[in-house]
MILUM-80431 format. One line per 10 residues: number of its first residue (from 1); their letters; for each residue y negated, x, z of C-alpha. Coordinates in steps of 0.1 Angstrom, whole numbers, plus 2048, in hexadecimal, padded with zeros to 3 digits. Each point is the difference from the previous one (the first is absolute). Layout:
BEGIN
NUM) a) Y,X,Z ~ ...
This chain:
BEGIN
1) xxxxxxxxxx) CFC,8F5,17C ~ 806,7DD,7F2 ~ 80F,7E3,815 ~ 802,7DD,802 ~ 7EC,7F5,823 ~ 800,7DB,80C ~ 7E7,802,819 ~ 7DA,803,7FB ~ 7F8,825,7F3 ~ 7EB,809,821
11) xxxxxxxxxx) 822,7FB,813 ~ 814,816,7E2 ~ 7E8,81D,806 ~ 801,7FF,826 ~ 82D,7FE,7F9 ~ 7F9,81D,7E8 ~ 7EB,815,81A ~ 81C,800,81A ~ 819,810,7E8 ~ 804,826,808
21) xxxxxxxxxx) 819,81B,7F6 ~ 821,806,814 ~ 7EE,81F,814 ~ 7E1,7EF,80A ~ 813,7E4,810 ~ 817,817,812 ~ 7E2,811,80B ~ 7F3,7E4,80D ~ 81D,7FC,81E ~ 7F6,815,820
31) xxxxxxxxxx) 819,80A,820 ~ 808,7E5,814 ~ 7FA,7E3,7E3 ~ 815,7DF,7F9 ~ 80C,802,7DF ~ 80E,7DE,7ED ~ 80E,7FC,7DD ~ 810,7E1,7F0 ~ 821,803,7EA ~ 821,7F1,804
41) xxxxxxxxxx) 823,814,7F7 ~ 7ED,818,7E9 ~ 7ED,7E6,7F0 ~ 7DC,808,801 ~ 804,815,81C ~ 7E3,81E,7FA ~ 817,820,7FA ~ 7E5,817,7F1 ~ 7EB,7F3,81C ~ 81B,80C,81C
51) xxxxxxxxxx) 80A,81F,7F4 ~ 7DB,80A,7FE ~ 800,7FA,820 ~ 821,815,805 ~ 7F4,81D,7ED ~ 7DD,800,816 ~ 812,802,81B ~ 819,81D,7F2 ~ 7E1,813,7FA ~ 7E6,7FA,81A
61) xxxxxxxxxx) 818,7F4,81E ~ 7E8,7E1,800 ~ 7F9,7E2,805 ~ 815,7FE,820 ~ 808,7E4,815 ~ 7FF,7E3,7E9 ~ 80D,7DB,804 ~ 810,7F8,7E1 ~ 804,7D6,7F6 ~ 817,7F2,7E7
71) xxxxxxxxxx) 7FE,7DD,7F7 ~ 828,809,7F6 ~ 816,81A,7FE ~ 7F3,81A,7E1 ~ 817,816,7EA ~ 81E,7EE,7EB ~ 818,7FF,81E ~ 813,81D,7EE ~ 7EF,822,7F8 ~ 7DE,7F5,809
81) x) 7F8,7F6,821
């Protein structure tokens, strides 16, 4: 993977390390967490993120009881959200 990184390389690798695939960050929400994502009117609101979280949830019947948090209202105001 090539990129361009402003900040000392230390720092880039520890950015780098916290980067996971879709499933293991859905995994990572148990019943009963507070969940938080940023976007505003569709615009880098985390769609793949929250219908990961839809689909675990169609499958397993979990996580349950979340708090969800949005800085804004996500979805375009039309079809999504």
């Amino acid at each position: 993977m090539t990129f361009a990184c402003h900040i000392p390389i230390r720092e880039c690798a520890m950015i780098i390390d916290k980067i996971v695939t879709v499933d293991a960050a859905i995994a990572l929400i148990r019943d009963g967490d507070t969940v938080s994502c940023s976007g505003f009117v569709g615009i880098g609101t985390p769609e793949y993120l929250l219908a990961a979280l839809e689909q675990r949830f169609v499958e397993t019947a979990g996580p349950i009881d979340l708090t969800l948090i949005f800085a804004a209202a996500p979805g375009d105001g039309k079809e999504r959200g």
